[in-house]
N, C-alpha and C positions, 0 to 999 in steps of 0.2 A: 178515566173511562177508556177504555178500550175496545174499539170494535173491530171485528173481522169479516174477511171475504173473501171467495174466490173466484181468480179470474178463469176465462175460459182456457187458458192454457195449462190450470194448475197451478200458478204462484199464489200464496198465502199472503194474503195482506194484513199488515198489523194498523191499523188508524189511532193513535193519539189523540189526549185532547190537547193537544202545543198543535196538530194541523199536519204531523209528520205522519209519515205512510210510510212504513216499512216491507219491504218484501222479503219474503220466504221461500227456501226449498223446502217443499214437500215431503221431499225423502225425508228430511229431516225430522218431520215433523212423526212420519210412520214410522222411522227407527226410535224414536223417545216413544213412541205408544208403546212399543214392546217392551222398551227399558223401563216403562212405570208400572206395570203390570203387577198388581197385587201391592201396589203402592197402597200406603193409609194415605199420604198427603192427597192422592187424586181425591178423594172424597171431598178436602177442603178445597178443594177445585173447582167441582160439580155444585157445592154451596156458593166458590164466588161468582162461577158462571150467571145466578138469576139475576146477578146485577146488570149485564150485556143486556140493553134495550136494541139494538140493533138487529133485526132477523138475518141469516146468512142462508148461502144455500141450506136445503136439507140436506144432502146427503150428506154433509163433512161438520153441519152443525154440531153434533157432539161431539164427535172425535176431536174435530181440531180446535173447538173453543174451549173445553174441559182440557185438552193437551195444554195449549200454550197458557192456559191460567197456572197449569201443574210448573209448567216452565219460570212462568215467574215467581213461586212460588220458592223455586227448588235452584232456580238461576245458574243453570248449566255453563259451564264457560264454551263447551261445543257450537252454544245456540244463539251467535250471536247473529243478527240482521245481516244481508249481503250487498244491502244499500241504503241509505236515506235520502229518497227521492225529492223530499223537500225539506225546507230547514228555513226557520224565521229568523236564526241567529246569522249575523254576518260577520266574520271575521277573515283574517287576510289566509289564504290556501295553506301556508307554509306551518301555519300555528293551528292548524286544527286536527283535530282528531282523524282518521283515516276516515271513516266513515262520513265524518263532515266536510272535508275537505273532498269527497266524491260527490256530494249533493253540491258544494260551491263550484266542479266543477260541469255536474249536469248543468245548474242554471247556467250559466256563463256561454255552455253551448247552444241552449235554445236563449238566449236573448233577441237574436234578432230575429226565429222564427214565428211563422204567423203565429195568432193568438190558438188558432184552431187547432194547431199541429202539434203547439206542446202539449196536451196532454196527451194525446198517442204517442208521442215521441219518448215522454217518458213511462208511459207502459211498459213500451216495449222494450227499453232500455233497462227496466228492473226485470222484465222475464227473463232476460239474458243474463242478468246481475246473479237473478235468482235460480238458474240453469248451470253457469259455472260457480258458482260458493265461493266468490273470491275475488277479491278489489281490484279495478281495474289494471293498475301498476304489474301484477300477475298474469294477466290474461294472453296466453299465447296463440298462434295460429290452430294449433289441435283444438284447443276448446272451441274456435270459433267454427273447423269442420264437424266437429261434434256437436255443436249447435244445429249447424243449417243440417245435418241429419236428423236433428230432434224436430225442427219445423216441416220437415218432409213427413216426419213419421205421425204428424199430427194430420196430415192429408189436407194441409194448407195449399191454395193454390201458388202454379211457379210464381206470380204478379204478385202476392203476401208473403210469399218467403223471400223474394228482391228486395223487397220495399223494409223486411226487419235485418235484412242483412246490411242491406244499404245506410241504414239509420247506424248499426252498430260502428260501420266501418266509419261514418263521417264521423261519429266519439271520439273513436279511437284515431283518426289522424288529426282532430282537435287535443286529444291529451299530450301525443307528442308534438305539438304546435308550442303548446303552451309550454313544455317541458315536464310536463308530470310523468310522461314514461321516456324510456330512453327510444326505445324502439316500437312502429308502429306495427303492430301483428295483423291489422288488417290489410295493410297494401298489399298481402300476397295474397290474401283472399279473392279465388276467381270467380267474381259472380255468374251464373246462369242466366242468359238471356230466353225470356219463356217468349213462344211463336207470339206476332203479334196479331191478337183477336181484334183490335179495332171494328173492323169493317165488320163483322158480326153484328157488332151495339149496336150500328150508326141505323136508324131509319128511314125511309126514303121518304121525298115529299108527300106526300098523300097520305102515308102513316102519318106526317106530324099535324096534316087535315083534320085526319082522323082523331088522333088525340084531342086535339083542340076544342072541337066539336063533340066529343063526346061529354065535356067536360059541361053540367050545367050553372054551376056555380060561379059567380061573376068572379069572386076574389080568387078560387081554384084556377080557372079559367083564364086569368090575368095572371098566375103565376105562370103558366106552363108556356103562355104566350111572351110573357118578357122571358124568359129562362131562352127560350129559341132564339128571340129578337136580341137578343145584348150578347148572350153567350157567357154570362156573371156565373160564378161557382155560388154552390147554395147556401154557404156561407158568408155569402157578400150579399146576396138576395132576403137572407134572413134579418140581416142587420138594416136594411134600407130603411131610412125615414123620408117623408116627406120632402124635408129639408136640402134632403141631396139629389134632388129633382129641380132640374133649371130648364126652364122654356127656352130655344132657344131658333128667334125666326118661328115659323111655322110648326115644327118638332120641338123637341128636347133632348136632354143628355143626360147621363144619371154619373156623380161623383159615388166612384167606389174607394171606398177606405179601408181600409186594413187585409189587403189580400195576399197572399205567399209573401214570405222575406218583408212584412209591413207596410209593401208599396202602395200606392195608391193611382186612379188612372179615371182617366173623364170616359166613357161611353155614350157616342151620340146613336139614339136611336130615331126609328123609325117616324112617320108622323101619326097614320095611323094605332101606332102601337100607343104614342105619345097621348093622344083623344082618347083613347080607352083606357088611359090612368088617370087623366081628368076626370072622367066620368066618374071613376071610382074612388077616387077621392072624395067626391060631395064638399062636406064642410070640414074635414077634417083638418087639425094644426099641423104646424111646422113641423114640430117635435113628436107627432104620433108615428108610430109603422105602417108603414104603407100597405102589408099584409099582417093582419092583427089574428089575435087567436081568438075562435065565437068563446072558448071555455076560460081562458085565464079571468085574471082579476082586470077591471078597466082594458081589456083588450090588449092586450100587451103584445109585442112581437110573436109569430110562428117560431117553433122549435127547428131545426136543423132537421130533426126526425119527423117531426110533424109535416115536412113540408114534401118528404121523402115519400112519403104516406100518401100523398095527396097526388103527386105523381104517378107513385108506383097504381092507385086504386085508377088512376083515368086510364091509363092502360090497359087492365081489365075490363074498364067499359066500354073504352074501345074497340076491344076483341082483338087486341095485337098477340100474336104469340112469345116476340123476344118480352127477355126481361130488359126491363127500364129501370133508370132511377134517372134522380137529377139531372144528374152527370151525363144522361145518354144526352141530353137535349144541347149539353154544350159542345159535346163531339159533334150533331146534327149539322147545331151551327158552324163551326167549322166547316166541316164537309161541304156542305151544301153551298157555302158563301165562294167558296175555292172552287168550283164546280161553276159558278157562274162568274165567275172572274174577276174577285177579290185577289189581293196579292200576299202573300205568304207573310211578308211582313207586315201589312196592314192586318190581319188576322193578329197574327202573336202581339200585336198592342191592344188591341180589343178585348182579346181572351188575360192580357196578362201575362205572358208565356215570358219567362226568363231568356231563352234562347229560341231564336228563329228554326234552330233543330228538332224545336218539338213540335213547334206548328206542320214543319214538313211532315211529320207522319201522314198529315191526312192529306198529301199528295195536291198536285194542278199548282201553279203559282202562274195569276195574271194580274193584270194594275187595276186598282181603284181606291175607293176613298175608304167610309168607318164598312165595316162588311156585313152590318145589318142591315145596310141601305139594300143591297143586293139580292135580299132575303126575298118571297113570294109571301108576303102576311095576310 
């Protein structure tokens, strides 16, 4: 069975059923349209097609699924995949096929990254894959200016053209780590450092009143207020169970698990904030979500999106003009804890921050204890 999709960037994705996801150029796929043109075979194409239970975009639904049936059909040797992003077979780098020996090398470089980040990690790593036509081992510095020209011309912002340029260049000084290429064609790559917007997001006290307050939903309303109060990314928030909630004295502290690079880190929070998760609690177990969804089956944990949503709509009811998401609320906390004289490194343990370099973005560094204590809740 084979199903297709495309992403927003343009790369063709091929789905097996082994689990492997292949990507595609495009081009490729609209210069075989032309070459099959008055083809008899596309007909037995458009008959395999009814078998695709999968819906794809409209717009390329027939072109490209009637195409790449005509392709298997006709088995071009021009067409073949420019990566295999995943791969359930495990064998040692040196004995495998070029192709698979670039998927045992993608995993081997997200091993230690969070859970959350490989799968955009390797998105973006096959749009690239699927931008130059052409195995890593090949990849020179031009292709890689020729890319970050291709991401401009997509009207991606400077912040998303960093962050895919950045991802490629860490591959590729992991390939020559390893020894799979001689030469690392990204080290010359000079990334653009885009103005730093920060201080735009951040909201000031009274906006995060306001949010609060707008918010009438006890479980909403307990998100937006622990998101401030701990300063946890929405993916550490989404995962919370009961269980990782320890009383501690008069407060508590919440054990986050699995956050950047797999680490984990105790966040003591407020007291008050601590009594309003009691509350909300009731009778629930160890093991349930401390923010459950009203629609799943048994209540089951909030989506990542879903909680983004919930966010973004209290915003609107509060009548804020900036745009929000999650993410504003942990900048917030930063900001504002630093401001009242948390100290830089106390911050980047709270937040999680790999480097005390990142906390400093948000400026002020003075002494104190966890930097939610400091907060106004």
């Amino acid at each position: 069975m084979w199903t297709i999709r495309i992403d927003q960037v343009g790369t063709v994705w091929v789905h097996l059923k082994s689990g492997a996801a292949l990507p595609y150029n495009a081009g490729q796929f609209k210069a075989r349209v032309q070459a099959l043109k008055g083809d008899a075979r596309t007909q037995r194409a458009k008959n395999a097609f009814k078998f695709l239970h999968t819906p794809v975009d409209a717009r390329v639904q027939v072109l490209f699924c009637v195409t790449f049936l005509s392709l298997c059909v006709i088995n071009p040797p021009d067409m073949t995949p420019v990566a295999l992003v995943h791969s359930l077979e495990r064998k040692q780098l040196a004995h495998k096929a070029p192709v698979d020996a670039q998927a045992q090398l993608v995993d081997m470089w997200l091993y230690q990254k969070a859970e959350n980040s490989k799968e955009a990690y390797r998105r973006i790593v096959a749009n690239f894959l699927a931008f130059v036509a052409k195995p890593i081992p090949q990849v020179t510095l031009e292709d890689l200016y020729q890319y970050a020209g291709h991401l401009e011309g997509l009207k991606l912002s400077l912040n998303s053209q960093k962050t895919y340029l950045s991802i490629i260049k860490s591959l590729l000084s992991f390939a020559t780590k390893i020894g799979m290429t001689q030469v690392n064609a990204g080290a010359a790559l000079t990334l653009k450092s885009p103005p730093d917007s920060l201080s735009k997001r951040i909201l000031s006290e009274t906006e995060i009143i306001l949010l609060t307050h707008a918010e009438k939903d006890p479980r909403n309303r307990m998100i937006l207020r622990l998101f401030y109060a701990s300063g946890i990314r929405v993916s550490e928030l989404a995962h919370l169970k009961w269980q990782d909630l320890t009383p501690r004295g008069d407060s508590g502290q919440i054990e986050v698990f699995g956050g950047k690079g797999g680490k984990s880190r105790s966040v003591l929070i407020a007291k008050v904030i601590w009594d309003e998760l009691v509350q909300l609690r009731g009778n629930a177990r160890e093991h349930e979500a401390v923010f459950k969804s009203h629609s799943r089956k048994h209540g089951g944990h909030l989506s990542r999106k879903s909680i983004d949503r919930i966010v973004k709509a209290a915003g609107v009811k509060a009548g804020l003009t900036k745009k929000i998401s999650s993410h504003t609320l942990r900048h917030c906390h930063a900001s504002h804890s630093l401001e009242r004289g948390a100290s830089v490194a106390l911050v980047s343990e709270t937040l999680g921050h790999a480097d005390v370099k990142i906390t400093s973005r948000y400026l002020h560094a003075r002494p104190g204890d966890s930097s939610g204590l400091y907060l106004t809740l």
